[in-house]
C-alpha positions as CSV (number, residue, x, y, z in Angstrom):
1,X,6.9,-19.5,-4.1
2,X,4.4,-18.5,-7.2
3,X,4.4,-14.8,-7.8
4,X,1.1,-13.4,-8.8
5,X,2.7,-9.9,-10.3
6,X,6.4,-8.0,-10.1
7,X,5.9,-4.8,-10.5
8,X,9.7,-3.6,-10.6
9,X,11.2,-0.7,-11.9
10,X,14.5,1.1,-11.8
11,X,14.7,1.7,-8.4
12,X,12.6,-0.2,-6.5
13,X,11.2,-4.3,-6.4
14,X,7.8,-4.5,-6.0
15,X,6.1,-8.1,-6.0
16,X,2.3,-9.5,-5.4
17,X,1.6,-12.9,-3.6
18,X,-1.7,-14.6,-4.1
19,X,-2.5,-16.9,-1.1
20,X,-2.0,-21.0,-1.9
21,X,-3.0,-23.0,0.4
22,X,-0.7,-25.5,-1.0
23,X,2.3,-23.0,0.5
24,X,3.8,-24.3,4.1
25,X,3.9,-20.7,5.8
26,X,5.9,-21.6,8.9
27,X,4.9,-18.6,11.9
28,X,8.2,-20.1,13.9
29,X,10.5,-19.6,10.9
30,X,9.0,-16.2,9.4
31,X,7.9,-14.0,12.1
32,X,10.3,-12.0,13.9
33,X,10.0,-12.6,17.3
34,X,10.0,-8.9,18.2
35,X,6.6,-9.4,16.5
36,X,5.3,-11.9,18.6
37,X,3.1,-10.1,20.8
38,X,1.7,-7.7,18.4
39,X,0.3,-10.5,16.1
40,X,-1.1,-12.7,19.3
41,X,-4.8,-11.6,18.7
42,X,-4.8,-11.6,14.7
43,X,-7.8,-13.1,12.5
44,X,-5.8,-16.8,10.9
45,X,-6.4,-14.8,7.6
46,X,-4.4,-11.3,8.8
47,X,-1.8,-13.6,10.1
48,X,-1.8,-15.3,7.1
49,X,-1.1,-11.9,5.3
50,X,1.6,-10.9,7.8
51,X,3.3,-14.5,6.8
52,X,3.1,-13.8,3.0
53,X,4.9,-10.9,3.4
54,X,7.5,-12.2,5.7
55,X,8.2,-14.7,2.9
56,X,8.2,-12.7,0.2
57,X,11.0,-10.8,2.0
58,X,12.7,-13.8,2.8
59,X,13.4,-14.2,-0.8
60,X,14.8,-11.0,-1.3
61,X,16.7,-10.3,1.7
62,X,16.8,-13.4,3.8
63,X,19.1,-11.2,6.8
64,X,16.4,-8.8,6.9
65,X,13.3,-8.5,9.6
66,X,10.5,-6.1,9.1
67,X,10.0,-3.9,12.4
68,X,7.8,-1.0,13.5
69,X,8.1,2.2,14.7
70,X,4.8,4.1,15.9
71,X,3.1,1.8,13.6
72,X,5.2,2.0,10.7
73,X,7.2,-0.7,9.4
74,X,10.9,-0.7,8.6
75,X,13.6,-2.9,7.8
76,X,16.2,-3.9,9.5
77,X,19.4,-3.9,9.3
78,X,18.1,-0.4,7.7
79,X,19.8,-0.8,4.5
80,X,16.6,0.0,2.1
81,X,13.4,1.7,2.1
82,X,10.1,-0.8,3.0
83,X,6.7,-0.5,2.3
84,X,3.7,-3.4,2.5
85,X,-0.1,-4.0,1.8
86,X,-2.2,-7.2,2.0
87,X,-5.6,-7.7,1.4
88,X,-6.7,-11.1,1.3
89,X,-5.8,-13.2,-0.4
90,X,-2.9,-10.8,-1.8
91,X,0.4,-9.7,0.0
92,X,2.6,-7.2,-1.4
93,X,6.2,-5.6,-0.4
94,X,8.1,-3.0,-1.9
95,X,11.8,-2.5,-1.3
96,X,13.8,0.5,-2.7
97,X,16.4,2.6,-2.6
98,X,14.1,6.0,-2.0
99,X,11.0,6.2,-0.1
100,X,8.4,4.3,-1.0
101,X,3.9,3.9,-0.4
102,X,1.9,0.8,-1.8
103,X,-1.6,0.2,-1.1
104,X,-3.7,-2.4,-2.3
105,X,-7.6,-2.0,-2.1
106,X,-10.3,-4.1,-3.4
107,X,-13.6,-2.3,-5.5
108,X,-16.5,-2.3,-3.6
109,X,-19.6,0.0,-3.6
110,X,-19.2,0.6,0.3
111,X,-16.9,3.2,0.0
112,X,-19.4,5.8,-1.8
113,X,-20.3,5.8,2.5
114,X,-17.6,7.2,3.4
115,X,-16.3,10.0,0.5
116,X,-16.7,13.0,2.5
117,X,-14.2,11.3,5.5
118,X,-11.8,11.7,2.2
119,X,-12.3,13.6,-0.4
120,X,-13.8,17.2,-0.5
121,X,-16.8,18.4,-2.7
122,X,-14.4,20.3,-4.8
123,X,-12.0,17.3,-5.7
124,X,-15.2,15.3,-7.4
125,X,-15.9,17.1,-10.3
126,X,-14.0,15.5,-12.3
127,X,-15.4,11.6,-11.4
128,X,-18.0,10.1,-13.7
129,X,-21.2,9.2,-12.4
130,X,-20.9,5.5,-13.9
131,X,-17.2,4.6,-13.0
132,X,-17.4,6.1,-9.1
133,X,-16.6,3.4,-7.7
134,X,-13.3,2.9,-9.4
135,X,-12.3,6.6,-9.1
136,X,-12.5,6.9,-5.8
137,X,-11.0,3.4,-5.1
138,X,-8.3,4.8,-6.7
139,X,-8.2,8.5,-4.6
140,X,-7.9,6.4,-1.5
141,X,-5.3,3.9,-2.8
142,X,-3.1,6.7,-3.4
143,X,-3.7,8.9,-0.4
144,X,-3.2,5.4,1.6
145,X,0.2,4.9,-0.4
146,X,1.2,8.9,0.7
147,X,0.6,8.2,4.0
148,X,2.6,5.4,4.1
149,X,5.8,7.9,2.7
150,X,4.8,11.0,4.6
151,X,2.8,10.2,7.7
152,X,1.5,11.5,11.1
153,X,-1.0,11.2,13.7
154,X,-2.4,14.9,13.1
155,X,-3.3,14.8,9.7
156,X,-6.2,13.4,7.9
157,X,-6.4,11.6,4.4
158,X,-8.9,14.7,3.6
159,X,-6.9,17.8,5.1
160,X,-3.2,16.8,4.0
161,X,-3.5,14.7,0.9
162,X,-4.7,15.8,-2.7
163,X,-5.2,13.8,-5.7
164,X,-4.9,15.7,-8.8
165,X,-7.8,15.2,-11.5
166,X,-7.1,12.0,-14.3
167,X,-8.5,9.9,-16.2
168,X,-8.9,6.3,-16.3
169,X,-6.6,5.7,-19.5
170,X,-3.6,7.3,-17.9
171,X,-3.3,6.0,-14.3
172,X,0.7,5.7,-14.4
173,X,1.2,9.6,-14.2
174,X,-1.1,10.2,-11.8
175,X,-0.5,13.5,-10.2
176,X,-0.7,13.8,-6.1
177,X,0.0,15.7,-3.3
178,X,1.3,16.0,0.3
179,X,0.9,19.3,1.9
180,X,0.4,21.2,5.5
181,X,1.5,24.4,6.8
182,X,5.6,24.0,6.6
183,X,5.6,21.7,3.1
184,X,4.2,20.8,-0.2
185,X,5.7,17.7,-1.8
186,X,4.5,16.7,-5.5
187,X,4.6,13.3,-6.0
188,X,3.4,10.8,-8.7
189,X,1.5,7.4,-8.6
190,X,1.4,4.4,-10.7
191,X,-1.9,2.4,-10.5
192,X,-2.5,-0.8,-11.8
193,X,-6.0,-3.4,-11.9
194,X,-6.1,-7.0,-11.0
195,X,-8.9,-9.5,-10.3
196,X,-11.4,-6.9,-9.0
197,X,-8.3,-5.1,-7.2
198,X,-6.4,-1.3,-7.3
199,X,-2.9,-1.6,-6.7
200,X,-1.2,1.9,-6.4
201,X,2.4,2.6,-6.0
202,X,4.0,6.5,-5.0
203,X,7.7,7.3,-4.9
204,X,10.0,9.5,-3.7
């Protein structure tokens, strides 16, 4: 199977899929049947992202199923830390020893709608007029990929999540934030670009 990008570092293996549609994606052989049900209604393509992933983990732990829990996916046997994101035509996993959030988002102009659901007034001074689109690309990517560490039904992308300012030259050290009443966990992201795409990784 043709990687598109590896992403690895010390402590975790992170790999991108591209969709061929030369590449036999069996649902019988990949899917976990646990899965079965919850996939029934899918879109072909969302199944088809669902597949990639399952064979992307196939090749790095071929024992291993990816299961949920309230939403959240997790391996099992639980001997590593999972995290996935598709868009299509790209699939991506993560796999690592600590906790780990990966988010892939495409750029598109459509999501200078919906700032305020994310972002407050206060965390945009920083953004240039020309390049919005990108910056806040990013600010979701990474609040999407702290969600995916630290996550809960009551909080909100907005309320619980802060992305610290930066600047488009140094997105490997950018500086974010998980915080409520009881904790406050500094984290850092790695973004990187590809074919019209932000792909952001946090860890633990």
């Amino acid at each position: 199977m043709p990687l598109y990008r590896d992403f690895s570092d010390d402590t975790a293996t992170i790999l991108v899929w591209k969709y061929d549609e030369n590449e036999e994606l069996n649902l019988n052989e990949l899917l976990e049947p646990e899965n079965a049900e919850k996939v029934k209604d899918y879109h072909p393509k969302k199944l088809l992202e669902v597949l990639m992933v399952r064979k992307l983990l196939k090749g790095l732990k071929p024992n291993s199923k990816i299961l949920y829990k309230d939403r959240e996916p997790f391996l099992s046997p639980k001997d590593a830390e999972i995290s996935i994101t598709h868009s299509f035509p790209f699939a991506a996993i993560a796999i690592s020893k600590n906790k780990i959030g990966i988010d892939i988002e495409k750029f598109n102009p459509k999501i200078l709608r919906v700032i305020d659901k994310f972002t407050y007034e206060n965390e945009r001074g920083f953004i240039p007029f020309d390049t919005e689109v990108v910056f806040y690309t990013i600010i979701w990517s990474v609040k999407e990929s702290m969600y995916k560490i630290h996550h809960s039904k009551h909080w909100s992308l907005k309320k619980h999540y802060e992305v610290r300012p930066f600047e488009l030259k140094h997105l490997h050290h950018i500086q974010c934030r998980v915080h409520d009443d009881q904790i406050s966990d500094e984290l850092k992201a790695r973004v990187e670009f590809f074919d019209e795409y932000c792909f952001t990784i946090v860890e633990e």
